[in-house]
C-alpha positions as CSV (number, residue, x, y, z in Angstrom):
1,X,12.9,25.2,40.0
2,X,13.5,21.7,41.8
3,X,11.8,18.6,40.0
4,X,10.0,16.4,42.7
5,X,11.3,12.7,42.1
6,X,9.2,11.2,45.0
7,X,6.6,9.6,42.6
8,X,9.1,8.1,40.5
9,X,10.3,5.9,43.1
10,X,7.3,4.3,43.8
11,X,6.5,3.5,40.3
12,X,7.2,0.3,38.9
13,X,10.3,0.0,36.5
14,X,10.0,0.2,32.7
15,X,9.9,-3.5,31.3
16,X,12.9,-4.7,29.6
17,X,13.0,-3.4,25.8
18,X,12.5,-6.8,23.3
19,X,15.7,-7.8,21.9
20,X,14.5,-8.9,18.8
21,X,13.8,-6.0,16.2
22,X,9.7,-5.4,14.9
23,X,8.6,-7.5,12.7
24,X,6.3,-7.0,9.7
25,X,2.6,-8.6,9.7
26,X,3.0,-11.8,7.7
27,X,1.8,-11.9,4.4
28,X,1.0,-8.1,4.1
29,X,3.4,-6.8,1.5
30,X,2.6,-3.2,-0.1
31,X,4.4,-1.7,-2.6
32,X,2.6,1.3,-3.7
33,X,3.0,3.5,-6.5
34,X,1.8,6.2,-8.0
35,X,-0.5,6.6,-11.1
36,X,2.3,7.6,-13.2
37,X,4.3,4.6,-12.1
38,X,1.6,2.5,-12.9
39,X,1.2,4.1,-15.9
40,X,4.4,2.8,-16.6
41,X,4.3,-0.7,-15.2
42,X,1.0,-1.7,-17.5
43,X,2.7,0.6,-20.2
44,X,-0.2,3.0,-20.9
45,X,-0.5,6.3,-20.3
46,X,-1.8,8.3,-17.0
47,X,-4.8,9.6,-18.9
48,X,-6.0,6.5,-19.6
49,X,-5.7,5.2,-16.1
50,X,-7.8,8.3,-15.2
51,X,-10.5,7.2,-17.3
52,X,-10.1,3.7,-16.6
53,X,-10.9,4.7,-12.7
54,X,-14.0,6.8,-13.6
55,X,-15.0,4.6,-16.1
56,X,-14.7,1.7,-13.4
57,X,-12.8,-0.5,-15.9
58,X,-9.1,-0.1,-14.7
59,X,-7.2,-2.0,-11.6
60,X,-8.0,-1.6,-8.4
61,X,-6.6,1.5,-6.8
62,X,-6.2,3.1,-3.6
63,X,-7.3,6.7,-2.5
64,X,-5.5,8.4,0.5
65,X,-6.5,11.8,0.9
66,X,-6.4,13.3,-2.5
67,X,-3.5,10.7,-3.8
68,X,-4.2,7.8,-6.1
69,X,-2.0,4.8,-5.3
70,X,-1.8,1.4,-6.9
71,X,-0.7,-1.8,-5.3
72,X,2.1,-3.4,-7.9
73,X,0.2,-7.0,-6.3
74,X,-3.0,-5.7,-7.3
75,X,-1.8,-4.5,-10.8
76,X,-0.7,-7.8,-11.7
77,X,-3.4,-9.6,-10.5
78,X,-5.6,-7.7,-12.8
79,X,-3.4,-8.1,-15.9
80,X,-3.0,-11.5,-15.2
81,X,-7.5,-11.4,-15.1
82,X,-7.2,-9.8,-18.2
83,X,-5.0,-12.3,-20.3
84,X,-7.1,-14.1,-23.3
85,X,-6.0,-17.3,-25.4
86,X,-8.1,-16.4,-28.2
87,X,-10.0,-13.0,-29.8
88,X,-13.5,-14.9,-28.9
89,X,-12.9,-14.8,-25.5
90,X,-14.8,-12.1,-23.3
């Protein structure tokens, strides 16, 4: 079976490939992890994150597909939101 190369000729060439390599958006760093992970990072356990998220009063997670992820930028964002000087505070 021959390959007809006609139309190839008369097409323009493929623009040069960029030297430099892809670069990352600025300023959009995700590290993700998992509830158990988290779990880990706020040092409590994965049932009480569960509860937290249907109770509404955990960090702020992420849902893809049926996974929970947490961003480590969010999770301390929300213990630092969560720090008190004093036992009166609210």
């Amino acid at each position: 079976m021959a390959i007809r190369t006609s139309f190839l000729s008369s097409a323009a060439p493929p623009a040069p490939a960029s030297s430099a390599a892809p670069q990352k958006p600025s300023g959009i760093h995700l590290n993700l992890l998992c509830p158990k992970e988290a779990s880990k990072l706020l040092k409590v356990s994965t049932s009480w994150l569960a509860k937290a998220r249907m109770t509404g009063d955990g960090p702020p997670y992420i849902r893809i597909g049926r996974s929970i992820r947490y961003s480590e930028a969010a999770l301390l964002q929300w213990l630092k939101s969560r720090q008190r000087l004093s036992t009166s505070e609210q």
